[in-house]
C-alpha positions in Angstrom: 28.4 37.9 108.8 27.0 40.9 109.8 23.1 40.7 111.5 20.0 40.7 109.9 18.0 44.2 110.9 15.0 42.1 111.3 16.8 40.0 113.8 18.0 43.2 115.7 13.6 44.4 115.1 12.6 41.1 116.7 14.8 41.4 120.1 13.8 45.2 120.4 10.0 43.6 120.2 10.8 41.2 122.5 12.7 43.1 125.2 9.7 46.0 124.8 8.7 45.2 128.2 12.0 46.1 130.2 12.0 49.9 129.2 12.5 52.3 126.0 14.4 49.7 123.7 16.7 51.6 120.9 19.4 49.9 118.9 22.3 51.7 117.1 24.4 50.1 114.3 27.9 49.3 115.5 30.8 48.2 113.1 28.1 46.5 111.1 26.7 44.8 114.0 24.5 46.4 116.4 24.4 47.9 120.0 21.0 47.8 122.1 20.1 50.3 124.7 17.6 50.2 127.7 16.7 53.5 128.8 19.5 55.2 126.9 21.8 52.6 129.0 24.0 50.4 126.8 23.4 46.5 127.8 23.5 43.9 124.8 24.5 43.5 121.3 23.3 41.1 118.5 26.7 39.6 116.5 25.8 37.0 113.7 22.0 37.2 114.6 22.8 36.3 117.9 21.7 37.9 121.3 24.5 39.1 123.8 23.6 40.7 127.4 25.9 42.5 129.7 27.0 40.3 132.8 26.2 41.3 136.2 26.1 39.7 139.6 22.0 40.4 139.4 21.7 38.3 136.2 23.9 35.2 137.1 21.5 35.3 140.6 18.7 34.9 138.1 19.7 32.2 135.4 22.9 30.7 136.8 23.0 28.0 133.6 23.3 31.2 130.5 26.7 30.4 128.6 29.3 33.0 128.5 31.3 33.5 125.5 32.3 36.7 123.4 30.4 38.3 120.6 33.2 38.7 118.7 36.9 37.7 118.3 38.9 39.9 121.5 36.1 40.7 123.5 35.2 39.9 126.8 32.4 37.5 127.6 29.0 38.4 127.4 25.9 36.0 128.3 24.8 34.4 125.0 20.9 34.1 125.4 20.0 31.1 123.0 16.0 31.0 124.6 14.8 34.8 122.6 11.5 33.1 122.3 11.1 33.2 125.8 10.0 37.4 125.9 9.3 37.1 130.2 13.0 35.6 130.8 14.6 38.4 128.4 12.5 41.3 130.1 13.6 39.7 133.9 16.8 39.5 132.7 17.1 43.2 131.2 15.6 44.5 134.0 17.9 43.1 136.4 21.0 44.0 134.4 20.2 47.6 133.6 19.4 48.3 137.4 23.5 47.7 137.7 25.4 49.2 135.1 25.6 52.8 135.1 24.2 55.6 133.5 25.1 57.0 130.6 27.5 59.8 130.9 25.8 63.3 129.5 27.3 64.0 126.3 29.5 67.2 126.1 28.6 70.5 123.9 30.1 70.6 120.6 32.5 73.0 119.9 31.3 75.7 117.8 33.8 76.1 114.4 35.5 79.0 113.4 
């Protein structure tokens, strides 16, 4: 069951506070980006975050699971309601995963 755009509209509202929130369909799902930084993805109208050391330091009792069948675990953030947790939580993640790698020049055709 693919996600509802409004769904993926709603956590981009809610996660407004932790930086420039973008979102970018995915095989039918969606990828959300902090800062041009790749950390979460809604499956099934569900919210998924990155895991880092920084945001099991912060909420300890998040369930793990995978957004979809073969993937690794993710935190599953049930409590989207709750727009200070989700903007601590981004926050925190973002500062340690990387930055995006530049994109390379296309090639011109011949």
């Amino acid at each position: 069951m693919a996600s509802k755009i409004e769904f993926v509209e709603f956590m981009a509202d809610q996660l407004g506070g932790a930086g420039e929130i973008t979102y970018r369909k995915m095989f039918g799902e969606y990828g959300l980006y902090c800062d041009g930084k790749i950390f979460a993805v809604i499956c099934n109208d569900q919210f998924y975050i990155k895991i880092t050391k920084a945001g099991k330091a912060l909420y300890p009792e998040i369930v793990e699971a995978p957004p979809y069948e073969g993937a690794k675990n993710y935190f599953l953030v049930e409590d989207v309601e709750n727009r200070d947790m989700l903007t601590e939580l981004t926050v925190a993640t973002c500062a340690q995963l990387p930055a995006p790698k530049p994109k390379k020049p296309k090639k011109e055709k011949k």
